[in-house]
LUMTORLO-681441 format. One record per residue: x, y, z of N, C-alpha, C, O in turn. Coordinates in pm, whole numbers, plus 32768, in hexadecimal, padded with zeros to 4 digits. Layout:
<sites>
XYZXYZXYZXYZ...
</sites>
This chain:
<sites>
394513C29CB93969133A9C9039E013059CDE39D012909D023A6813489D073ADC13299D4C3A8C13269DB43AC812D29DF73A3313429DF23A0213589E7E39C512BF9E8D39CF12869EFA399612909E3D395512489E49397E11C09E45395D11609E8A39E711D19DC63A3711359DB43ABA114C9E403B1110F49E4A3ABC11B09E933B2411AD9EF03AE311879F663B30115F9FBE3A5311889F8939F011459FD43A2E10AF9FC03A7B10639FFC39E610B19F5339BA0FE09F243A5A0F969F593A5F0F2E9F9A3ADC0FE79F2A3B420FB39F4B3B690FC49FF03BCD0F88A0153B350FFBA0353B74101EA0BD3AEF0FA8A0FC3B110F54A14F3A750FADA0D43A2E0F15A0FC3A5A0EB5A1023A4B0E72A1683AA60E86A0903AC80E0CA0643B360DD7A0B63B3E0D6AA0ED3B910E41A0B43C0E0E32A0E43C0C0E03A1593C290D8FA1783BCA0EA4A1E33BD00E93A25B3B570E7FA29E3B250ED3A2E93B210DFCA27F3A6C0D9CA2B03A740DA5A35C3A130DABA3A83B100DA5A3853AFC0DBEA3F73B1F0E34A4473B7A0E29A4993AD40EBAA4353B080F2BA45A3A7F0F46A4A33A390EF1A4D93A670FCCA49B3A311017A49F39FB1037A542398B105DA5643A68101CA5903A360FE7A63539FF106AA67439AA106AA6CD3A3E10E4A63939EC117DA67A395711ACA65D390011F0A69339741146A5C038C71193A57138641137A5CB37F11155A5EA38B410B1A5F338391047A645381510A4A6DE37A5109FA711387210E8A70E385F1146A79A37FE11B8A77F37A711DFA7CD381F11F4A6EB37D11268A6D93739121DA6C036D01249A6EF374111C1A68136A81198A65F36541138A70835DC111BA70A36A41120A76A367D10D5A7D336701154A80B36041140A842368D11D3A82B36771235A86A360C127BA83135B212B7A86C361A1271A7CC357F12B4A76534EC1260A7A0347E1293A7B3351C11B3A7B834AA115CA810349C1187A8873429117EA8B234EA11B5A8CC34BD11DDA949348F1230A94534441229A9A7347C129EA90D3455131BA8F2339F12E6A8EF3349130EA93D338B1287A88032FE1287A86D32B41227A8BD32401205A8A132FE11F4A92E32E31176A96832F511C2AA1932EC1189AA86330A1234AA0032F81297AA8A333C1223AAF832FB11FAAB5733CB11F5AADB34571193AB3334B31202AB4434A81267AAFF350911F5AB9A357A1253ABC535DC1223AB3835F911C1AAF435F412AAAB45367412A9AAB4371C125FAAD8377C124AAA8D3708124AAB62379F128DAB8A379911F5ABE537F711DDAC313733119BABDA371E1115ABD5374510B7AB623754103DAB5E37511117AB05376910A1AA9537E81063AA8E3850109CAAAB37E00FE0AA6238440F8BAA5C38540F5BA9A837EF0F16A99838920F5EA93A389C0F11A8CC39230ED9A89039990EFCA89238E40E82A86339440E30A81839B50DE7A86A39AE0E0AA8E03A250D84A84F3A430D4CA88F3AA60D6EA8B73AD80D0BA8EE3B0E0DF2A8C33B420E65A90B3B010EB8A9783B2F0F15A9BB3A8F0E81A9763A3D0EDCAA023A3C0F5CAA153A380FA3AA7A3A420F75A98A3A421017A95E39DA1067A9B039711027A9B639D310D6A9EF3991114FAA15396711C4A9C039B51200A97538D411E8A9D138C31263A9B1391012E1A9EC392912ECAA6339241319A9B1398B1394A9DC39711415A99239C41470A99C390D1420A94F38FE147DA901388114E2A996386414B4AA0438551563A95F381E158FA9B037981578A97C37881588A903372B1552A9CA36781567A9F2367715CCA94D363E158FA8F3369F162DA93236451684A88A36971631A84736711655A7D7371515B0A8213757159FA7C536F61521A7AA36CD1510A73836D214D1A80936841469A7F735F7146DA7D035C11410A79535B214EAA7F8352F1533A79D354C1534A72834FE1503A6D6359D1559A70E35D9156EA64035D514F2A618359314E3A5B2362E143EA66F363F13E7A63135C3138FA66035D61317A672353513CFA67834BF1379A66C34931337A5E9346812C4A5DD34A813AAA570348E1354A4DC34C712C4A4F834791266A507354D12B1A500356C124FA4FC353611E6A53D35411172A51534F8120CA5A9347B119DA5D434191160A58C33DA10FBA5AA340E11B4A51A33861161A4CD33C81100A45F338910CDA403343510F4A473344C109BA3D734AD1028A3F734EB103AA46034C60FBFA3BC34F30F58A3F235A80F81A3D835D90FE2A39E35D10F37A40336610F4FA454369C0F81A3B236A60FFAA39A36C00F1BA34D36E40EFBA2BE36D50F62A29D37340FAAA27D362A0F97A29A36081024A24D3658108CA2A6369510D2A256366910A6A2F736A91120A34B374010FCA31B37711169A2FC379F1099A30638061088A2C9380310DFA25638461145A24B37B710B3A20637E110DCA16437AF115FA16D380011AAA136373D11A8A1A1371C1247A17937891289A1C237B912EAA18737D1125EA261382F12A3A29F38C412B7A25639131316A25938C8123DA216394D122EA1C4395112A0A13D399E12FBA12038E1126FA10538BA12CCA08338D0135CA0C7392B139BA091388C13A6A13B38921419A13C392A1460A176395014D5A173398213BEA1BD39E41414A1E93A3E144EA17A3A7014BDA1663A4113D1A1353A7213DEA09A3A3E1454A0293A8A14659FCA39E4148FA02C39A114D7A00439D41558A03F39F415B19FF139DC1568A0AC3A1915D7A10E3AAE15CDA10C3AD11639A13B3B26157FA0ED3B75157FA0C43B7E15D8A0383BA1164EA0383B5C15939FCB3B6B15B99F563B4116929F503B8A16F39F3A3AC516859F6B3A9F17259FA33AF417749FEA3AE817EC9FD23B711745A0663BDF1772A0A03C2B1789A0623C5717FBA06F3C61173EA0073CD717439FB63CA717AE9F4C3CE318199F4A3C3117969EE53C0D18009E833C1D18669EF53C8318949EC13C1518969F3C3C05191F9FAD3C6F19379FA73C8319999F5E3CF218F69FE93D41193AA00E3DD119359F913E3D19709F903D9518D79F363DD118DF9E853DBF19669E7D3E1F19AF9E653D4519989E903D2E1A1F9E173D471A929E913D301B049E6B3D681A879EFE3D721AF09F933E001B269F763E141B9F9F693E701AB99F6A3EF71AC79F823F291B109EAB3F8B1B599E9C3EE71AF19E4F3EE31B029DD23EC61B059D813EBC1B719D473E9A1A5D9D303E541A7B9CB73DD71A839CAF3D811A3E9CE63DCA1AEA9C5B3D381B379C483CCF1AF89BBE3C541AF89BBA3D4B1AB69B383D211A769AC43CBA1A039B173CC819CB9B833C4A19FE9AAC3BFB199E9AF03C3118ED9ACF3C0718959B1A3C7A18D29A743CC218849A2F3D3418609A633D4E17E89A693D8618B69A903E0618919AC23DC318659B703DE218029BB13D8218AE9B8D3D44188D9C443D1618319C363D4217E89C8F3C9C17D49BCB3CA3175A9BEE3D2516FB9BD13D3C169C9C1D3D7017149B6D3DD016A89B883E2B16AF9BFD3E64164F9C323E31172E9C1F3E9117559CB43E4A16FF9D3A3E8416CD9D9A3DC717039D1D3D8316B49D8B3D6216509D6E3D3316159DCF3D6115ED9CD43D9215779CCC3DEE152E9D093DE014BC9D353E6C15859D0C3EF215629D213F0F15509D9B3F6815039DBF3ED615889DDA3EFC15BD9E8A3E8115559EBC3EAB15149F1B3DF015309E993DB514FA9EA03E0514509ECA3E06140D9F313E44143B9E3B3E9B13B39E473F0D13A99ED93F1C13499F263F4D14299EDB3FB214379F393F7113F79FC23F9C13949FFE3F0E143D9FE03ED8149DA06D3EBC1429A0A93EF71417A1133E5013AAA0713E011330A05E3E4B12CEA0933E1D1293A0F53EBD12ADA0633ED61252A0C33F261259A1673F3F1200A1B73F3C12DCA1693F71130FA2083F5612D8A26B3EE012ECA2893F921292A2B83F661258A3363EC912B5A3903E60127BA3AC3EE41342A3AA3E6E1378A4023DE61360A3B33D721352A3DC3E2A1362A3193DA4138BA2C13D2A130CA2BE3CB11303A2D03DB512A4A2963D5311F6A2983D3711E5A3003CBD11D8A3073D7D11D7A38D3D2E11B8A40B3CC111F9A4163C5E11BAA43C3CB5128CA3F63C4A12D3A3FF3BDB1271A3AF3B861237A3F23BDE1264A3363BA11220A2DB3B581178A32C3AE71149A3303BD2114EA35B3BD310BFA37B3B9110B4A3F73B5B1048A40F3B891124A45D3B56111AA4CC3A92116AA4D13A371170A5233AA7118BA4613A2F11EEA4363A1C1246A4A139BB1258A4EA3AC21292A49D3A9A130BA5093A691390A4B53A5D1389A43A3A4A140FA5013A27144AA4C93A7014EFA4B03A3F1555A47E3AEE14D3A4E63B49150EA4A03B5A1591A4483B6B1609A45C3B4B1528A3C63B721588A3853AC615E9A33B3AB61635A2DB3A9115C8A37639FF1618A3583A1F1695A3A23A1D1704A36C3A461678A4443A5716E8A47B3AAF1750A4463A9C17C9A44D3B3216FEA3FD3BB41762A3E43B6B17D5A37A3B87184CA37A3AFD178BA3173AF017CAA2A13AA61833A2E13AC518AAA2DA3A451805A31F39F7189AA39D3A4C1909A3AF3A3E1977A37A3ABE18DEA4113B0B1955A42B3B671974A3AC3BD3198CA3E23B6D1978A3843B82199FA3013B581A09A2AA3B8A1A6FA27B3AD919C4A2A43A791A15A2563A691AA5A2D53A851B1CA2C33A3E1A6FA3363A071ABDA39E3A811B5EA3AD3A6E1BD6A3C13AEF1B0DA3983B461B85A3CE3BA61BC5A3873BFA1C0BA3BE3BA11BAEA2F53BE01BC9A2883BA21C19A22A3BD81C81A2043B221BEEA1FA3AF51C1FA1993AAA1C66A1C73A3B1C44A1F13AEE1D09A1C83A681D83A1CC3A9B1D7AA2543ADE1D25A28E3A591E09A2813A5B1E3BA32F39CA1E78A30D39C21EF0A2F139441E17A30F38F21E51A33338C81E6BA3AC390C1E59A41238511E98A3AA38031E9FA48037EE1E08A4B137EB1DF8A52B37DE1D88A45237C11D3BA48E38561CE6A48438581C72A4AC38B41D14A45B39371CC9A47039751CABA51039901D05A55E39871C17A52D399C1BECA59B392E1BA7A5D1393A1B6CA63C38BF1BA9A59238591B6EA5F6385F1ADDA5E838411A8FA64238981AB0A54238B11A1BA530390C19E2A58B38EC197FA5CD39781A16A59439D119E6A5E439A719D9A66639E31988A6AC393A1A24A69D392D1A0FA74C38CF199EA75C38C41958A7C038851993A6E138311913A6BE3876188BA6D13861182FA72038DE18A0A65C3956182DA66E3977180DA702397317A2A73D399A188FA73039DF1830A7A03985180FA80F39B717C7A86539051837A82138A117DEA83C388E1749A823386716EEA86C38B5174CA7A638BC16BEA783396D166CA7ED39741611A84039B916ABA7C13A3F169EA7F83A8716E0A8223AA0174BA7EB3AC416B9A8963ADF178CA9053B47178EA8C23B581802A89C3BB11739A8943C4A176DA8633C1E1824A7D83C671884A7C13B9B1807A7A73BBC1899A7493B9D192EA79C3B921997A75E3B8E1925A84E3B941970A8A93C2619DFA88F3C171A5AA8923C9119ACA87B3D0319C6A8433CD81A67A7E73D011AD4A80F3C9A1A5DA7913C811AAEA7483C5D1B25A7753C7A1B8AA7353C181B2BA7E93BFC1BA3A8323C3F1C07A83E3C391C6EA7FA3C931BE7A8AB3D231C38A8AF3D661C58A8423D871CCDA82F3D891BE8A7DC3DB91C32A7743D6D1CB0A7293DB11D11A7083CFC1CADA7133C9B1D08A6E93CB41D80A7433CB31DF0A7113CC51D73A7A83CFA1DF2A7FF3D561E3FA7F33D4B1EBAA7FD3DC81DFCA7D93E361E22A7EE3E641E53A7393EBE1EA6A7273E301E26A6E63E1C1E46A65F3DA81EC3A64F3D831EEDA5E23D721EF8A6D83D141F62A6B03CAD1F2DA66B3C971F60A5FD3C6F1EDEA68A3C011EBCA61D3B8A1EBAA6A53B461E54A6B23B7D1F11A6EF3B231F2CA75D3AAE1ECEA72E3A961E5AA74F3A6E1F1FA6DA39B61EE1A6B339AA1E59A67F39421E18A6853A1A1E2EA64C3A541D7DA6033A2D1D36A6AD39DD1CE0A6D23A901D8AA6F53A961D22A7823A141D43A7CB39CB1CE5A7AA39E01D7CA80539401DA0A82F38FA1D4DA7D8388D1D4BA81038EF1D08A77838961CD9A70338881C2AA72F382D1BDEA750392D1C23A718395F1BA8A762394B1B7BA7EA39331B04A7F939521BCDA85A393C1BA7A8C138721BBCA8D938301B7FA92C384C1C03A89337B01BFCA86A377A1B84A84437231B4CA88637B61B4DA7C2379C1ADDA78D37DE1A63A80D37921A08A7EB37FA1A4EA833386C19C5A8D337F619F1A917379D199EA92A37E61A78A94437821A5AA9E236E11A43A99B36861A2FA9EB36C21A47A912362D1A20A8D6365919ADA8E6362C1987A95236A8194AA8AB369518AFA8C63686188AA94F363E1829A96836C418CCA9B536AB18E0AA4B363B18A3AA6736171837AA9436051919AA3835621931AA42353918A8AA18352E1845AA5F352518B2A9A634D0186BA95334EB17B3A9BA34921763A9D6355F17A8A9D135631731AA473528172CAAA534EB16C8AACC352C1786AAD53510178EAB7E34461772AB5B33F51720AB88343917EAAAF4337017D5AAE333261769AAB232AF1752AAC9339B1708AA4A333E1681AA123380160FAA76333915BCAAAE341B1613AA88345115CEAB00346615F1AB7234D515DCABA4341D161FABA7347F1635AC5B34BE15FFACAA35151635ACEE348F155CACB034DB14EBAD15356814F6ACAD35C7153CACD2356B14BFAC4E35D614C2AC0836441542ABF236BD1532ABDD35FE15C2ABFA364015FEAC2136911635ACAB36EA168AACB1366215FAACFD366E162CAD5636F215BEAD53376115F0AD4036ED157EAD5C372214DFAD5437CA152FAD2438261539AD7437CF1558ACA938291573AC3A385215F0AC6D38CB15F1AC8038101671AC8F386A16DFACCE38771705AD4C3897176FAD813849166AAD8738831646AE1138F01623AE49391D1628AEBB392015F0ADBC39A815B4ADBC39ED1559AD583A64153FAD4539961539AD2C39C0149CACB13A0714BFAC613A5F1471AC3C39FD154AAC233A211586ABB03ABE15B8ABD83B0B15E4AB833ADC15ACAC5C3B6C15B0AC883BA71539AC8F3C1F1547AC743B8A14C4ACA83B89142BACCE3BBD13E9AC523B7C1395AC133C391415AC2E3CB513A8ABEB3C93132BABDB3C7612F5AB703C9512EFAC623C751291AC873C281200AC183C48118EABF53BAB1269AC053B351238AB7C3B60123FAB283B2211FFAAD33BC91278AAFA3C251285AA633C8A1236AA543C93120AA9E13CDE1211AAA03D9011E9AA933D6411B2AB103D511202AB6C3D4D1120AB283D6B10E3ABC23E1C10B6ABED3E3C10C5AC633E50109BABBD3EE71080ABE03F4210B4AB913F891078AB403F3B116EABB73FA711B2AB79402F118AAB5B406111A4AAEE40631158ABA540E91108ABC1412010BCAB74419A10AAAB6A40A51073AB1B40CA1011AAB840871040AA22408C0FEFA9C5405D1096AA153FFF10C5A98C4086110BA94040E51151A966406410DFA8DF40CE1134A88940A31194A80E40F011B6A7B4403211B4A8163FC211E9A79F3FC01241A7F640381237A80F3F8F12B2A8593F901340A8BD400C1391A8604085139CA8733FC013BBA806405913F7A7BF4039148AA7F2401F14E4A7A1403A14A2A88B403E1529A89140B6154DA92D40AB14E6A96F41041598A96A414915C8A9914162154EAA2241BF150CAA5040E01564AA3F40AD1500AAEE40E81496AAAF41511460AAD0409B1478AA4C409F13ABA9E8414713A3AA02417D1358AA53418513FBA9B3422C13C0A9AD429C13C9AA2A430C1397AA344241142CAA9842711421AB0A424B139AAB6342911378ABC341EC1360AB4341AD12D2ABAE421E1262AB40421511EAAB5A42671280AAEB428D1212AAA543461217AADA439A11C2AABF43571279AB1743CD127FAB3A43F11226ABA1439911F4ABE744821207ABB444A31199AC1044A911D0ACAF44CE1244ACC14493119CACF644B8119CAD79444511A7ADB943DF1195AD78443E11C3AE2E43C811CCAEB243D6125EAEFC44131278AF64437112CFAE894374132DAEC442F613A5AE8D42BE13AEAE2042EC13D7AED94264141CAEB0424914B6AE4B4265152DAE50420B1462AE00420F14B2AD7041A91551AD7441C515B3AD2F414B154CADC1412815CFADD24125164FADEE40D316A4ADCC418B1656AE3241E716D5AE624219172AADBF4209179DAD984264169BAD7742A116BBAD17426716D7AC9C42951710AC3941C6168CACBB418D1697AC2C414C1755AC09414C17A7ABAD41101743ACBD40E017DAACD3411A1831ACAF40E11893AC7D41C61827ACC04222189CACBA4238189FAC08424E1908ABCC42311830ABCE42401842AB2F41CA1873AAFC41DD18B2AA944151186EAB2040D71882AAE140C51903AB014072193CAABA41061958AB6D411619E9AB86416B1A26AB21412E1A6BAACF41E51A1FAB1342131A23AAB342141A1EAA1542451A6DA9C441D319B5AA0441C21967A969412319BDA95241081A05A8F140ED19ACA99840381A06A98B40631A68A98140591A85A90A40AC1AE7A9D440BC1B6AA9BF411B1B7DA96F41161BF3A94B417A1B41A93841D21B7BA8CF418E1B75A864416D1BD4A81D41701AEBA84F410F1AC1A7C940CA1AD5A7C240A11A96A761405B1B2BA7F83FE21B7FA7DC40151C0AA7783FDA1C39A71740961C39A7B740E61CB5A78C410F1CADA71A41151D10A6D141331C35A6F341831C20A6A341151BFEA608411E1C2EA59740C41BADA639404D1B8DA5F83FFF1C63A5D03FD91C89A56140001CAAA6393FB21CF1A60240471D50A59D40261D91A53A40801D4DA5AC40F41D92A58F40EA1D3CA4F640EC1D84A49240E31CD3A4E740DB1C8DA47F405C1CBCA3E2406A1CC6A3683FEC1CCBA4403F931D0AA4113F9E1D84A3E33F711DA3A3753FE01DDEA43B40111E70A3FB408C1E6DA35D40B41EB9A305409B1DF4A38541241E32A31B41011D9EA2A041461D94A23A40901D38A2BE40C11CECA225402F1CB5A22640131C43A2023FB71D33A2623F281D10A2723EEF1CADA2B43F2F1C52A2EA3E711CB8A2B43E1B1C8BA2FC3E0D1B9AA3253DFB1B4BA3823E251B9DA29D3DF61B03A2A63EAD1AE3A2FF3EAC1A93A35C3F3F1B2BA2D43F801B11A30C3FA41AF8A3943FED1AA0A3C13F561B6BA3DB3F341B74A4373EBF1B2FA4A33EB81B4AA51B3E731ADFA4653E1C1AA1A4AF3E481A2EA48D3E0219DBA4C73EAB19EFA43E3ED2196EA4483F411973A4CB3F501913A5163F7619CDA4D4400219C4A5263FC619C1A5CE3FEA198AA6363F531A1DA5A23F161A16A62C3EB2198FA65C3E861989A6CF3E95192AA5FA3E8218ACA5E93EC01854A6403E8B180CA6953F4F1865A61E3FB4181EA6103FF6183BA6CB403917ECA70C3FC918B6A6F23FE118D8A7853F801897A7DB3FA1186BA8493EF3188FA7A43E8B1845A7C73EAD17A5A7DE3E85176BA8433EE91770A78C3EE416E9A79A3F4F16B5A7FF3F451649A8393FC9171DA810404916DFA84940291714A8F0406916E2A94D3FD0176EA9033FAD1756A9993F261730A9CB3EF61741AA3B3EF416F9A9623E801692A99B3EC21625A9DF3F2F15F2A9C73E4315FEAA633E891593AA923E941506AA5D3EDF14A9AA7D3E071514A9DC3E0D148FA95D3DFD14BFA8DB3D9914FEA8B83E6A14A0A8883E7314C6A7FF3E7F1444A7CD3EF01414A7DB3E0F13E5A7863E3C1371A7563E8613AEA6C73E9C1425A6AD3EAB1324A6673F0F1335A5C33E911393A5A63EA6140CA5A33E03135FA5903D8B1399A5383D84142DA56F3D341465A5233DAB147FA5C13D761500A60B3DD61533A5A23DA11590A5653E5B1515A5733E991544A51D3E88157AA48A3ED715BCA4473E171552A46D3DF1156DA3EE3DFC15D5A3D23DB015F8A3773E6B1655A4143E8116F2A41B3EEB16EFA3B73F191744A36B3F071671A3CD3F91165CA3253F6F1686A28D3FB616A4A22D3EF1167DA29E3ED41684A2173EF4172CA1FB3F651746A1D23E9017A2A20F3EDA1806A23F3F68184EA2053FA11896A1B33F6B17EAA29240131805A26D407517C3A22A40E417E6A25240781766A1C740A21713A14C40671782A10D40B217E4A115401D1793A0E23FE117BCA074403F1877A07C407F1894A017403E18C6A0D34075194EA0EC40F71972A0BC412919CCA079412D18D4A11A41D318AAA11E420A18A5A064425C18E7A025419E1821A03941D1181F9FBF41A018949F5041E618B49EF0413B18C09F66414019659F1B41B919C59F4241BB1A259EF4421A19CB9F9C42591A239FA542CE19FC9F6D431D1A519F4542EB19649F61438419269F45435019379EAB43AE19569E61431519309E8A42D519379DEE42E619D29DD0432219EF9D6942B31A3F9E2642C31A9A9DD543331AF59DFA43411B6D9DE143801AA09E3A44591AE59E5A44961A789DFD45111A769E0344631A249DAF44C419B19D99452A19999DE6459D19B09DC3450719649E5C456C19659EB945AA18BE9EDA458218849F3E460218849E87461817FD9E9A460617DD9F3545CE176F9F3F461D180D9F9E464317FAA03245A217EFA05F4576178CA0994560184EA04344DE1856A05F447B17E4A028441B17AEA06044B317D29FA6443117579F7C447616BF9FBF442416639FC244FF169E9FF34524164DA04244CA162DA0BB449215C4A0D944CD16ABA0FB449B16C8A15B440B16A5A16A43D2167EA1D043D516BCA0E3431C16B5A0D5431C160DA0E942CB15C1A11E439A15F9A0A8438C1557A05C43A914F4A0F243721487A10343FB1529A147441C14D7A1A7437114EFA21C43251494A23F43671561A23742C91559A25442771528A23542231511A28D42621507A1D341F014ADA19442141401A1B341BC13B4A1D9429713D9A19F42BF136BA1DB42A1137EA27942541322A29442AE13A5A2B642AB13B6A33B41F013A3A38741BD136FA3EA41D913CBA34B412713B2A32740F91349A2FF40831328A30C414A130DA2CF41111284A255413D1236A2A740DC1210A2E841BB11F3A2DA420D1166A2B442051140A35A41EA10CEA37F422411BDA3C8426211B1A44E41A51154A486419B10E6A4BD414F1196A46940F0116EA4A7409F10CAA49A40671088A4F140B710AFA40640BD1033A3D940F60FD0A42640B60F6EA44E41610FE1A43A41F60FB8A47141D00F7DA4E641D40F05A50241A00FF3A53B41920FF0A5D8410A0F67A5E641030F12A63E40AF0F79A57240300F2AA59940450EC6A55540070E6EA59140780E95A4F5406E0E03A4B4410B0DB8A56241270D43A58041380E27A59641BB0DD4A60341880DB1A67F41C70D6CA6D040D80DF9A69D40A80DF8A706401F0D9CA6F43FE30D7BA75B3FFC0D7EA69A3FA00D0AA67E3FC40C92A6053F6E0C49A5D440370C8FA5E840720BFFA5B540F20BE1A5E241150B6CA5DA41490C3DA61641A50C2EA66541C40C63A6FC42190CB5A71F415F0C17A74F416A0C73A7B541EB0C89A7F942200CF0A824420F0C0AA7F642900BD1A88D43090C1BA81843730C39A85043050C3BA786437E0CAAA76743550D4FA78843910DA9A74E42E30D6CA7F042D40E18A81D432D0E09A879433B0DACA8C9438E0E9FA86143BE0EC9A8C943DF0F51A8B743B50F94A85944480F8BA933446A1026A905447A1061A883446A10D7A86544A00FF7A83244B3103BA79F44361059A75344391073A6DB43C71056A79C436210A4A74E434A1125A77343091179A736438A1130A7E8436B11EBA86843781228A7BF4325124BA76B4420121CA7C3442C1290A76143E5127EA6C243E512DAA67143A411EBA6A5437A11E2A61943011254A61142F612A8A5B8428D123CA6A9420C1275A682424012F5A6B04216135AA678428D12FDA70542AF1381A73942F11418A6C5430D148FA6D842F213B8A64F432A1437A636429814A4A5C542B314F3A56A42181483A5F241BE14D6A5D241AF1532A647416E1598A65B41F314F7A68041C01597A71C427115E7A6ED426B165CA6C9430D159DA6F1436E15EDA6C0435F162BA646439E1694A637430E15F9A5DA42D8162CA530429016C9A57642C21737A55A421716BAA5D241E91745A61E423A17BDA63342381834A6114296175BA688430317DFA6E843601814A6A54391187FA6C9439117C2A61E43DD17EEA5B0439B1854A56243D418ABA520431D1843A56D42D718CEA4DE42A81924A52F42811992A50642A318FAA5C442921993A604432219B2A622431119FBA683439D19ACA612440719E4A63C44461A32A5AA44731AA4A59E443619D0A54D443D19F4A49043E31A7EA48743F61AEFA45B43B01A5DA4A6432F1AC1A48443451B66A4C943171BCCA49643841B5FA52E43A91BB7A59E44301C00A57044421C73A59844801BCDA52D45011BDBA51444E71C15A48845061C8BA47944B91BDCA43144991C25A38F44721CBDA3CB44B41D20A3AD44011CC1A420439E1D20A42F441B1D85A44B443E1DE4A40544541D57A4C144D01DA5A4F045391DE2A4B3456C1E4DA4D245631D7CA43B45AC1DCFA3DB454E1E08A38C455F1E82A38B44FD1DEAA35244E21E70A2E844B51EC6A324447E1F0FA2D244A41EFFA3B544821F7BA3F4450F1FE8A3E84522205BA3C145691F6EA42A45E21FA1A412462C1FDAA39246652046A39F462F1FACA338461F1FBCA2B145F12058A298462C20C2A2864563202FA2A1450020ACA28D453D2116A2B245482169A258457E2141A34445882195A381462C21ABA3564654221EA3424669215FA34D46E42187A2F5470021CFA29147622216A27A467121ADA237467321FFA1BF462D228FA1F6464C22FFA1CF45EE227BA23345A5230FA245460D2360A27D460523DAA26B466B2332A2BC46EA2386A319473D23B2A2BD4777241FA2BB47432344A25A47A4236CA1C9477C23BEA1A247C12421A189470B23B7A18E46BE245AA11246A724C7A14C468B2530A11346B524B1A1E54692254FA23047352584A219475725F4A23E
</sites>
């Protein structure tokens, strides 16, 4: 029922959204209309397909139904897949009462909903947070034989959950990562045999080609990922040297740190953090790729909850502002106030990529003392 009256209200509200679900459903037409994918042009942003040859096989349904109807079932199900995330990772991080977990995921439900990544997601009818709940499910619950294969699926759909690989490695989860990279090179496949021109097209090169994503880095202020806040900096000088040398860095620590994370405060902790490494050295992380907040809101405020830690639920509380208000901010100043954009938004949107580098450095430092700790006491008692 919340799923549903949170549909009817996100219709009503935002009549003019949904500009990704119109790409996913114009790419689903080309699909059945045997047109190059990577030809398409929609809406009056001159938006590009960018998804890969198997992601646009998946969004053929959406070819059969008129634009309206693909609105409301996409909305309903992202919403639907929200609510299912939250019951997940409500009852993952604690409560087990079946009573107290729905009101816990009532509650967090209200929180989570109006977040800047979450509504754009919503508003743009991306598809987001379907994927997050995938990897999720995929890499949390249970280590069976077929664990990982969702995720290599996913990132078939979208290369940023490629990320996961390595972490799966480096966390020892050998047969997770073989499963995953099983499941990435089947969508391969499955492109190259119903599409070939299109594929060929896409892992020829397109699928590297920025270009089709972000045309004037320089001036975008939504790239909330490492490259994005480097093209927003002042002066006349070339950002790639520098982005390379951080994404060496920021990828290999934060993979470490991420699996290190996993060892010591489990599994879902750990694949959010390694999320969160994913997004800050992609070369495009829009607000919506963020939807890794949820996650981690939800982890953050289970832990300040169960230290009663005044500093910590500050902390939850200023995050959640930071999610909500900065992104608003940036887009009602860039389409009703244009001629007031200027540098003072670097640091407004910018601080979801510094929110990143802060919980991988937080995160690194806890880990660090309580090793230390640990081993203090063990020195004591020997």
């Amino acid at each position: 029922m919340s799923g549903a009256l949170a549909a009817f209200v996100v219709n009503v509200v935002y009549a003019e959204g949904w500009v990704d679900l119109e790409v996913y459903r114009e790419g689903g037409v080309a699909v059945l209309q045997r047109t190059s994918l990577y030809d398409v042009v929609v809406g009056k942003y001159s938006l590009q397909f960018t998804y890969s040859p198997f992601a646009a096989l998946l969004f053929t349904p959406l070819a059969w139904v008129d634009m309206e109807i693909a609105i409301a079932l996409w909305v309903m199900i992202s919403i639907l897949a929200l609510e299912v995330l939250i019951w997940l990772l409500v009852g993952r991080v604690a409560v087990k009462s079946g009573s107290r977990r729905a009101t816990y995921t009532l509650l967090a439900f209200i929180a989570i909903l109006p977040l800047y990544p979450v509504m754009l997601t919503l508003w743009n009818g991306q598809i987001g947070i379907i994927l997050l709940l995938a990897i999720v499910v995929d890499l949390t619950h249970g280590k069976g034989k077929w664990c990982g294969i969702v995720t290599g699926i996913v990132a078939g759909i979208k290369l940023t959950p490629l990320i996961f690989i390595p972490y799966l490695l480096i966390t020892r989860r050998f047969r997770a990562a073989l499963m995953a990279g099983l499941g990435f090179l089947g969508t391969v496949a499955i492109g190259f045999l119903l599409l070939p021109a299109d594929s060929r097209d896409y892992w020829g090169g397109k699928f590297f080609d920025t270009q089709r994503v972000i045309t004037d880095p320089e001036t975008n202020y939504f790239n909330q990922s490492i490259r994005g806040v480097l093209f927003l900096m002042p002066g006349s000088w070339s950002t790639t040297p520098l982005w390379l040398a951080l994404c060496a860095v920021v990828g290999a620590g934060g993979l470490l740190v991420a699996a290190w994370t996993a060892k010591k405060a489990g599994e879902l902790a750990g694949v959010t953090a390694c999320a969160i490494v994913g997004l800050l050295v992609s070369p495009v992380s829009w607000p919506h790729h963020w939807v890794w907040c949820i996650p981690l809101l939800v982890l953050w405020a289970y832990r300040a909850q169960r230290l009663d830690a005044t500093l910590e639920k500050v902390g939850v509380g200023f995050l959640w502002f930071i999610f909500l208000l900065p992104g608003y901010i940036t887009l009602a100043t860039l389409f009703i106030y244009p001629s007031h954009a200027g540098m003072w938004l670097t640091p407004l949107m910018g601080s979801y990529v510094l929110s990143g580098l802060l919980t991988l450095l937080v995160l690194a430092f806890y880990l660090g003392r309580s090793d230390r700790r640990r081993r203090k006491l063990a020195s004591g008692g020997d």
